[in-house]
N, C-alpha and C positions, 0 to 999 in steps of 0.2 A: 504494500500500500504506500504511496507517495502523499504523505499529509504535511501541509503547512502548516505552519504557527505562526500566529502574530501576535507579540509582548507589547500593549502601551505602554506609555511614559508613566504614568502614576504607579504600576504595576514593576518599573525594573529600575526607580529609582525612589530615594530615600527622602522625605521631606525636605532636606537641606539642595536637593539637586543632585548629589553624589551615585552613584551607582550602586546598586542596591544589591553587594555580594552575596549575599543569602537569597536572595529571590531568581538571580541566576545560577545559582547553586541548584533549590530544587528546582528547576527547568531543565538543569542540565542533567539530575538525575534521571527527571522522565527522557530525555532524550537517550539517556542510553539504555533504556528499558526497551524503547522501543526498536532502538539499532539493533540489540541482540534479539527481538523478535522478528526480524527481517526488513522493517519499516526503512521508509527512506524519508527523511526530515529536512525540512528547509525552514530556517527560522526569519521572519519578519520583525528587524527587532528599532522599538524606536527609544528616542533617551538620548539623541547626541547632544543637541539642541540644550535642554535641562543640564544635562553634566558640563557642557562648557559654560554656564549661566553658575555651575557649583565652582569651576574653576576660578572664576573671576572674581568671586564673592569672597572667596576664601584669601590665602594669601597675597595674592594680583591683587587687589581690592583698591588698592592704593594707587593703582597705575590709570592711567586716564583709558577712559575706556573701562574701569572696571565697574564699573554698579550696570552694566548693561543689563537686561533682564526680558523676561519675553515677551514686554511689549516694546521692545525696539523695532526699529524700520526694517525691513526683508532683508537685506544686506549687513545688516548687524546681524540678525538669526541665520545668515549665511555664514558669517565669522564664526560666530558661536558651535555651530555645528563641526566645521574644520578643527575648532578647541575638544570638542568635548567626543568625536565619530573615534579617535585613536583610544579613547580610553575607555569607550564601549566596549570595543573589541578587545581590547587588552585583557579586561573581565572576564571573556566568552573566551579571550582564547586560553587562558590558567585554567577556568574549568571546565571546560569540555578535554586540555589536556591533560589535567589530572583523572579524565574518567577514560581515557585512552580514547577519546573522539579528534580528529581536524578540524578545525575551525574554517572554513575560506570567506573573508569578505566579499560580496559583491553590491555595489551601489549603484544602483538606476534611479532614473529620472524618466518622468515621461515622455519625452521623447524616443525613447528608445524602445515606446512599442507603439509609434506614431508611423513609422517606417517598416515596411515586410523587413526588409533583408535585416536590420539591426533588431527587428521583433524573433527574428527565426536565429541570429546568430546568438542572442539572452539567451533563448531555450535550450540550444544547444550547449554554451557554457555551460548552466544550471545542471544539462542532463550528466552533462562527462562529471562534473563532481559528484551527485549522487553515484556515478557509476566508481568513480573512486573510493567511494565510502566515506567522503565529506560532508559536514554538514553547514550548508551555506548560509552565513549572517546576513543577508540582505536588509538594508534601507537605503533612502532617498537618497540621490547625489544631493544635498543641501547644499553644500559648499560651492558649485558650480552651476545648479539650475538656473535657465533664463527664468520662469515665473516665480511668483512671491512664495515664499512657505506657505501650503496652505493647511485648514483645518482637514484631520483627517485622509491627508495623502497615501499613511502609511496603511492604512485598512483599504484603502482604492488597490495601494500597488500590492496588499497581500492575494486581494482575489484577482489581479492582472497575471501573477504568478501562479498561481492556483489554474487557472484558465490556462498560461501558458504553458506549463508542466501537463495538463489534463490531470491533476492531483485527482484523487478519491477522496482527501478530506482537509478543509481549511476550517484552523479554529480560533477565536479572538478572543487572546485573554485579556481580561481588562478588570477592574476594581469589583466590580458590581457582580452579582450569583448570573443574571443572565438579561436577557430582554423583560422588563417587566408592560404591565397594561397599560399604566401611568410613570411619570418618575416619584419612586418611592422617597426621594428625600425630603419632596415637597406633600407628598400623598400616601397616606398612611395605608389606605384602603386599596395598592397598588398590590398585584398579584402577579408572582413569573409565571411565564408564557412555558412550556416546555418543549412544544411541538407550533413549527409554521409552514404550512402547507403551502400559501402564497401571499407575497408582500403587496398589500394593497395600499390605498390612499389612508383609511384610517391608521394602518399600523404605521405608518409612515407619521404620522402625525401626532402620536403616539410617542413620539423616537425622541422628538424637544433639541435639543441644542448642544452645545461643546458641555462635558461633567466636570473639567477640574480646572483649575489657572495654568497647570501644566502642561495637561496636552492638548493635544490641536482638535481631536474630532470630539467624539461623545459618541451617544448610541445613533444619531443619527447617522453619521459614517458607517458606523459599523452596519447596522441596515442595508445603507447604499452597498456596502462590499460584499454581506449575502446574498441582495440581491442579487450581484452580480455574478458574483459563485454558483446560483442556482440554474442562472438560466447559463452556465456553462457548463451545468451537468455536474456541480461539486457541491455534494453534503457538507453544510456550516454548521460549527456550535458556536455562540458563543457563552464564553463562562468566566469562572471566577479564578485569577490568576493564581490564588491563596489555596483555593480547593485543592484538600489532598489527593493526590492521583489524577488527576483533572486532565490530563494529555492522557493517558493511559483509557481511562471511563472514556473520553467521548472518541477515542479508538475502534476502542468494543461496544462503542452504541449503549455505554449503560443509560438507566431509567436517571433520572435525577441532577444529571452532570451538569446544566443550564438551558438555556434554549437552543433547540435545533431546527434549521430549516433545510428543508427537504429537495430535494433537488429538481429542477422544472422537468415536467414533462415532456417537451416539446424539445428535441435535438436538433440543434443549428452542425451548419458544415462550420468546418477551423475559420474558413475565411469570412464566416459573418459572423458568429464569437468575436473575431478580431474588427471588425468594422465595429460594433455592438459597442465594446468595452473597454477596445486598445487603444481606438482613436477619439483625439481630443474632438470633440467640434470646435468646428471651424465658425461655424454662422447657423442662422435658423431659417427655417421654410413655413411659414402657414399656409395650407392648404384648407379647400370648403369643403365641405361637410360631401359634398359626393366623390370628391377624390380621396378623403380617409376612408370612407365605405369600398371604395375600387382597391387602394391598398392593402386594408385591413380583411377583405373577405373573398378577395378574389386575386390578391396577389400581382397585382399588374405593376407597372414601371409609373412613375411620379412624372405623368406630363405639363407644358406648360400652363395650359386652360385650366387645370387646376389648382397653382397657386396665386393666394391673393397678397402675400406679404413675403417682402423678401429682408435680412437685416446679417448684419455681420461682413467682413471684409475676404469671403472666402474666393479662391482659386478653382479651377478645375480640380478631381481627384483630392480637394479637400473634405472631410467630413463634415454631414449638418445634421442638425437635429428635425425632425419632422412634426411640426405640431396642427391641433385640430381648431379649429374657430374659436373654443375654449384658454388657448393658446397652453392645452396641455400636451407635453409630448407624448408620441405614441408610435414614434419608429427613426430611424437612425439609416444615413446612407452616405454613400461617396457622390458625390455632387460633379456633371458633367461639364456645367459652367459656373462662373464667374459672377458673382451675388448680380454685378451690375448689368449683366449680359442675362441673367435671371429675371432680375426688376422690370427690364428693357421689355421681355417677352411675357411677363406674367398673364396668366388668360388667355392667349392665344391659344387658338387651335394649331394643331400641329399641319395642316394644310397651307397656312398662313405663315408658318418662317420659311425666313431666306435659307437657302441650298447650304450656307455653311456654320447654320446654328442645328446645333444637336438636337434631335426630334424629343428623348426623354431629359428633364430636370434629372432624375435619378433613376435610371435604371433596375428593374427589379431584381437582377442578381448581385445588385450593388446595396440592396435595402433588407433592414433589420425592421419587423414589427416588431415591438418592446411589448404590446398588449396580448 
């Protein structure tokens, strides 16, 4: 079984920001439970950010530059990370090799599953160290990403990997037992969810905001990253970092281990997975209410008479998001023109463009229904 794991920020470090040696300690124990059961492990691990935020607090404190903290500008949380990414791994790598495991870092950025060739060369890295019997520390390039740090990257890029591997099972540990109905900090009457068949509007609404000053996502991330997991075929738990045995339990599918969501019914080929989840969009499409009916139930290509709104700066062969008069989205595609070459044409019939404008907006072997 090829199973991901994803450690928050709150989860692998220690109130002060410092790295939280006992917390990847027992992580590391479950990682080599699992090694000697045959498993093949990939850890998603976040916490650079916070430890270099502990470094400057501490001794540096003094040095200009030092009270930085994380609500600094994206560029300072990019410094931060370059401080604090070597002492993560430093951590992971004493205890994985005191328990006789290899550590290998790898650090992406999204970019690098925005491109096939660099989407396919990731997976293949990733696969040759499972095949060495490595276990890969994966997070964010922080240090170097063009975009700003954002909330919740690290739970996007666990099920981007999850997806990319085809894993059997990504799980996200984080502070809290699991997905509850409400947030129980503010609501007492909140009850954990233990089983999600399918992520809807309410449960999404449900999910509320970033949980700690720490880190970046909350449960709503982690949602988003089930979601994503599911409709790429990969059983999510998420659960309680602290819970005894907690990698091991949601392995073997025990009863009680936190929430689990189930995996979508509906199989996508690799290469609409990868339109789907890997690519950023680019811009957005509205479409009226009889072209999401054409799309959504009879599968056809995104022609121009049926978009009424075009918005974003995208290119040919860029990704766009598909939205309904509601302006909720409801499918995902590679875009065959240029927003303004789009704008230019919107409503036309396709009898009615010129010979060397593309007959589809999006093509149907290019488009992802999300619904």
């Amino acid at each position: 079984m090829i199973v991901v794991v994803k450690i928050g920020t709150s989860s692998v470090t220690l109130p002060d920001g410092g790295i939280d040696g006992a917390a990847v300690a027992k992580l590391g124990a479950e990682l080599e439970r699992l090694h000697a059961e045959g498993h093949k492990v990939v850890v998603v691990s976040s916490g650079a950010v916070t430890a270099g935020v502990a470094v400057l607090a501490g001794p540096a404190a003094g040095r200009p530059g030092g009270t930085v903290g994380r609500q600094a500008d994206a560029v300072a949380l990019q410094a931060l990370s370059a401080i604090g990414q070597h002492r993560l791994m430093r951590v992971y790598d004493d205890v994985l090799g005191a328990l006789g495991l290899i550590a290998g870092q790898v650090l992406l950025a999204p970019t690098d599953f925005d491109h096939r060739g660099r989407y396919l060369h990731a997976r293949d890295t990733l696969r040759r160290l499972l095949e060495l019997g490595v276990v890969p520390i994966v997070n964010e390039n922080d240090a170097i990403a063009d975009d700003e740090i954002r909330f919740g990257d690290n739970d996007r890029l666990a099920a981007l990997v999850a997806h990319l591997l085809q894993a059997d099972l990504l799980i996200l540990l984080t502070d809290t037992a699991g997905f509850f109905s409400a947030d129980p900090r503010v609501d007492a009457g909140a009850t954990l969810i233990e089983e999600v068949t399918e992520i809807d509007h309410e449960l999404e609404a449900a999910a509320g905001g970033p949980g700690s000053d720490s880190a970046r996502g909350g449960m709503a991330s982690k949602l988003a990253a089930a979601k994503m997991a599911s409709w790429s075929g990969v059983r999510t738990v998420i659960a309680a970092a602290d819970r005894p045995d907690v990698v091991h339990d949601a392995v073997e599918g025990s009863s009680q281990v936190g929430t689990v969501f189930l995996p979508h019914g509906r199989a996508l080929s690799a290469r609409k997975l990868w339109i789907a989840f890997a690519l950023r969009p680019a811009g957005r499409i509205v479409v009226d209410e009889g072209a999401k009916k054409a799309l959504v139930e009879r599968g056809t290509s995104l022609l121009p008479s049926g978009v009424v709104e075009v918005s974003g700066r995208f290119a040919p062969d860029d990704a766009v998001e598909i939205c309904g008069p509601d302006g909720v989205v409801f499918a995902k595609g590679i875009s065959q023109m240029a927003a303004a070459r789009a704008s230019a044409w919107l409503g036309k019939r396709s009898g009615d463009l010129p010979p060397d404008v593309p007959p589809e907006v999006v093509h149907r072997d290019d488009l992802v229904v999300l619904v």
